[in-house]
N, C-alpha and C positions, 0 to 999 in steps of 0.2 A: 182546677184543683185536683192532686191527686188522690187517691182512694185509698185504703188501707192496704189493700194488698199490695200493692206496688212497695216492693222495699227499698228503701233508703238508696242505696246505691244506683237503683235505679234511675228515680231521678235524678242523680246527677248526670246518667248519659244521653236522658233524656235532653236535659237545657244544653250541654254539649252535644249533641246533634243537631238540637237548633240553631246554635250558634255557628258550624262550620256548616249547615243547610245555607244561614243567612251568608256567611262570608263567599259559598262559592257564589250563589243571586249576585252579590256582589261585584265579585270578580268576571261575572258573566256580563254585566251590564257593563262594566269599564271596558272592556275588549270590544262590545259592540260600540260604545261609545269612540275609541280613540281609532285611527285610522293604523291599524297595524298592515303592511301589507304581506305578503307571503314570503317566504324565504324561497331564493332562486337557487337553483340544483343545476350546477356546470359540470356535465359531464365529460373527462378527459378520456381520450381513445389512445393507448399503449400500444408499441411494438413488442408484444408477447416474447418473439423470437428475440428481442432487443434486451428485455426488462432478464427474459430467464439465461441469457448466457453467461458464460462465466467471465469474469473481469479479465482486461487482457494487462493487467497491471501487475511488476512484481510485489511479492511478498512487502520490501520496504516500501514501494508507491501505495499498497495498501493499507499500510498504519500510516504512511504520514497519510493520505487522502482521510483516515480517521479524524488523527490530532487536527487536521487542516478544521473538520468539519467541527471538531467538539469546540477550538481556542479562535480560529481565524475566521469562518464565514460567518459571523457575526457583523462583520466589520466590511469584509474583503469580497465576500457572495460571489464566486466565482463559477458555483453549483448554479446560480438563479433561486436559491432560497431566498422565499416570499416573507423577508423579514420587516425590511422595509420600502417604503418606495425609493429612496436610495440610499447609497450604505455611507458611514462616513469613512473608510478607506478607500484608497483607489484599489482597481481590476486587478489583480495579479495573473500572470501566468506565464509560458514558457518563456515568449519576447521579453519579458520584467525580467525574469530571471537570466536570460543571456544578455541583456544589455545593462544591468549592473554588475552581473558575474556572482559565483555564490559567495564567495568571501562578504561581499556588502551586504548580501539580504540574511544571509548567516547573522552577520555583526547586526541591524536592522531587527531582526527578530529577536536577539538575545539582549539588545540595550536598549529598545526601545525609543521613540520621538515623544515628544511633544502631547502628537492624539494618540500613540500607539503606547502599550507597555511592552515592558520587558520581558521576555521568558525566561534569561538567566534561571531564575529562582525554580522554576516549576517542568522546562523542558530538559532532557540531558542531551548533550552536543549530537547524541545519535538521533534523537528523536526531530532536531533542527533538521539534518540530514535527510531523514524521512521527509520531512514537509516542504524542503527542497525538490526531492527527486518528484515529487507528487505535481508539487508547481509544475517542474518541467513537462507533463503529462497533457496541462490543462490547454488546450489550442484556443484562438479565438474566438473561433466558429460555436466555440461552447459558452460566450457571452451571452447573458442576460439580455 
């Protein structure tokens, strides 16, 4: 029981300390309880010289490489972004692009199929361009 001097307010931080005392006991026992195991820490080792040079890409290979990465490698991961384990477009890159030519993945990108949309509405015919020239950049050997 409390005493008089303790004022009012007090006791109420008083039973709320008891209560988040109890709830962490709690949270303490469930953790010893359930088999959590640790989180694993992969460490990747970079080409420094690689990571800091400057792109050897022009100015338009460099926005379309943008637009490529904000609208298309979702779908297309031609980067190897770890989005899914596999994507539902197929690989693009430079072979894609000289074996249909650009006029068809031009048309392709702006009318969209089936699984793919449109960009009509959201790309302008320079920015297809850009994401062309970018394609033609991307070699095999940079497959996933």
């Amino acid at each position: 029981m409390l005493s008089r001097r303790v004022r009012p307010g007090s006791a109420f931080f008083l039973l709320m300390s008891l209560a988040v005392v109890g709830t962490t006991v709690t949270a303490q026992n469930i953790l010893k309880k359930t088999d959590v195991s640790s989180p694993t820490i992969v460490r990747t080792e970079y080409d420094m010289d690689k990571v800091a040079s400057p792109p050897s890409l022009s100015a338009d290979e460099v926005r379309g490489r943008q637009l490529f990465v904000q609208r298309c490698a979702i779908c297309h991961d031609p980067l190897g972004q770890p989005s899914y384990p596999s994507t539902p477009g197929p690989w693009v890159d430079a072979a894609t692009v000289r074996s249909l030519g650009d006029d068809i993945v031009r048309s392709q990108i702006m009318m969209g199929s089936a699984r793919m949309p449109g960009w009509q509405c959201t790309l302008q015919p320079a920015e297809v361009g850009q994401v062309i020239a970018f394609l033609k950049t991307v070699t095999p050997d940079q497959r996933p």
